[in-house]
C-alpha positions in Angstrom: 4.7 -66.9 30.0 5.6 -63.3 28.6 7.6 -62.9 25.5 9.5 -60.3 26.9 12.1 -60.8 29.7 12.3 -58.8 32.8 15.2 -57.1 31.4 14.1 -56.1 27.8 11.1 -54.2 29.4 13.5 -52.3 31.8 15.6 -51.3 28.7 12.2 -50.5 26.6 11.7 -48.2 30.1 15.0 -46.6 29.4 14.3 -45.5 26.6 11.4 -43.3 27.8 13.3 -40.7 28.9 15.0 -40.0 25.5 11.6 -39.2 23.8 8.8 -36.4 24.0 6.3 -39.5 24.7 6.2 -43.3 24.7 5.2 -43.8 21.0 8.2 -42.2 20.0 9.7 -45.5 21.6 8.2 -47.7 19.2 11.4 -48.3 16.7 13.6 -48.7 19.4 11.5 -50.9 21.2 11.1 -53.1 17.7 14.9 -53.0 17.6 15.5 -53.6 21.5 13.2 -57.1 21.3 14.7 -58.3 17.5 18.1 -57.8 18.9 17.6 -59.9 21.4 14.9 -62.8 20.3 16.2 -62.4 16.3 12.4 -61.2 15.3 9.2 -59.7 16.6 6.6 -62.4 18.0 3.1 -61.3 17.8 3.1 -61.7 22.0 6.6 -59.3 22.0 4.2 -57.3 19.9 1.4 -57.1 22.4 3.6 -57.0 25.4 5.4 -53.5 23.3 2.4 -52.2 22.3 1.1 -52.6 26.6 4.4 -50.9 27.7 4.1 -47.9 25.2 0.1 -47.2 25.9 -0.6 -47.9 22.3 -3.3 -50.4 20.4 -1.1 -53.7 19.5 -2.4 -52.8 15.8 -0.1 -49.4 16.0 3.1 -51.4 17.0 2.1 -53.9 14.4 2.0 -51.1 11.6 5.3 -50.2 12.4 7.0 -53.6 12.5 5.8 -54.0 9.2 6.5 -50.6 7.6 10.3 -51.4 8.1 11.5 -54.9 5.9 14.6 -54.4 8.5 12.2 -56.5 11.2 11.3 -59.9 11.2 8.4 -62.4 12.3 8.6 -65.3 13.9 7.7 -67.0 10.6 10.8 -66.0 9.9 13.5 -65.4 12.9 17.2 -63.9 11.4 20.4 -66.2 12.2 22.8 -65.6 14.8 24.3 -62.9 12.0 22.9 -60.7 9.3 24.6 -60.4 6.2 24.0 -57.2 4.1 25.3 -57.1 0.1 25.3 -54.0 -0.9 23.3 -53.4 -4.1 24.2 -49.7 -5.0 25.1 -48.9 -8.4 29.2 -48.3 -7.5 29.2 -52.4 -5.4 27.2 -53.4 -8.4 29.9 -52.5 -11.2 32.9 -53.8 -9.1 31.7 -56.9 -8.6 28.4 -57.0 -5.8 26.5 -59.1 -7.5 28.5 -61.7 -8.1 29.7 -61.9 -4.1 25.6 -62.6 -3.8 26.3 -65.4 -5.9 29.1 -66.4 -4.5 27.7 -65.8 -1.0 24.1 -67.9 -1.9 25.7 -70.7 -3.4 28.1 -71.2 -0.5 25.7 -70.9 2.6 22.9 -72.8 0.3 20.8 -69.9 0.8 19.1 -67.5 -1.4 19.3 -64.0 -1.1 16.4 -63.4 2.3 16.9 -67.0 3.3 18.7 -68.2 6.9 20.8 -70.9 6.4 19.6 -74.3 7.9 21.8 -74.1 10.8 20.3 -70.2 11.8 23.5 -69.1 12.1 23.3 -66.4 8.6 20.5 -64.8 6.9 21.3 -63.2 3.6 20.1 -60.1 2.7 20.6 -57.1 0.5 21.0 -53.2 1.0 20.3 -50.9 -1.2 23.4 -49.1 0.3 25.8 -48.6 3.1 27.0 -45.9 2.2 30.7 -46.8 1.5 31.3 -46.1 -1.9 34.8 -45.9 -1.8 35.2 -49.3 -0.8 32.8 -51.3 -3.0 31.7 -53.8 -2.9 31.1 -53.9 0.6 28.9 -55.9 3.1 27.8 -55.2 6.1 28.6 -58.7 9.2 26.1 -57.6 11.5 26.6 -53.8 12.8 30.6 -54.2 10.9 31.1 -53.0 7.1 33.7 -54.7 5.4 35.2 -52.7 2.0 36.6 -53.8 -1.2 35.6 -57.5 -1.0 36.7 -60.4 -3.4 34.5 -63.1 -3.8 37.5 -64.7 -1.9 37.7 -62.7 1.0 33.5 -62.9 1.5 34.3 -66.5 1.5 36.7 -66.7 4.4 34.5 -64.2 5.7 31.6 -66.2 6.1 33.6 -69.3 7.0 34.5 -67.6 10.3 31.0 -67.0 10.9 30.2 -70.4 10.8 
């Protein structure tokens, strides 16, 4: 059976004409797949690696390159949870809305919760300075959080 649905390989096509060549489709390939399966199976990498021409070894090098993709060893939950780390989150309060975060999804900081609906992870920054601290639900940044609202934030995700 082939990792890759029908569909995913006809939007990996898509992508084609956007580039100077097919290795140029590599990311968005990478992103295309974990969007949609919540990692990068070593058969999605194969199958990617067949569609773009390349060695499975080049595909690999790039999944791996990035800490933004995941393995199967270690899928991401339903949504992705990004704490800003940057120095202006960290002196209003970004670290402790990780601990507050970890401690109430049971999950450290990396980790998916047991139910694979969160994964926990830190940025470095998102670029929102003037809100911090900040996290990032998935592909939506939310500015000046409390340890209170990041609470009923996560609550609605569950």
């Amino acid at each position: 059976m082939s990792a890759l649905s029908e569909e995913i390989k006809q939007r990996i096509r898509a992508e084609f004409v956007k580039y100077a060549n097919k290795r140029a489709v590599t990311l968005p390939a990478l992103h295309i797949v974990q969007d949609e399966h919540r990692c990068v199976s070593s058969d999605a990498i194969r199958e990617v690696a067949t569609l773009l021409e390349l060695p499975p070894a080049e595909v690999y090098d790039t999944l791996s390159f990035y800490g933004f993709f995941r393995d199967e060893s270690a899928p991401l939950g339903k949504h992705r949870v990004w704490i800003c780390r940057s120095l202006s989150c960290a002196l209003r309060g970004g670290e402790e809305l990780l601990e507050e975060l970890s401690s109430k999804l049971g999950a450290e900081l990396g980790e998916t919760t047991g139910d694979g609906k969160i994964t926990l992870e830190f940025a470095e920054c998102l670029g929102a300075c003037e809100g911090a601290p900040c996290l990032l639900v998935d592909d939506e940044c939310h500015m000046n959080m409390t340890t209170a609202s990041a609470s009923d934030l996560i609550q609605n995700l569950k």
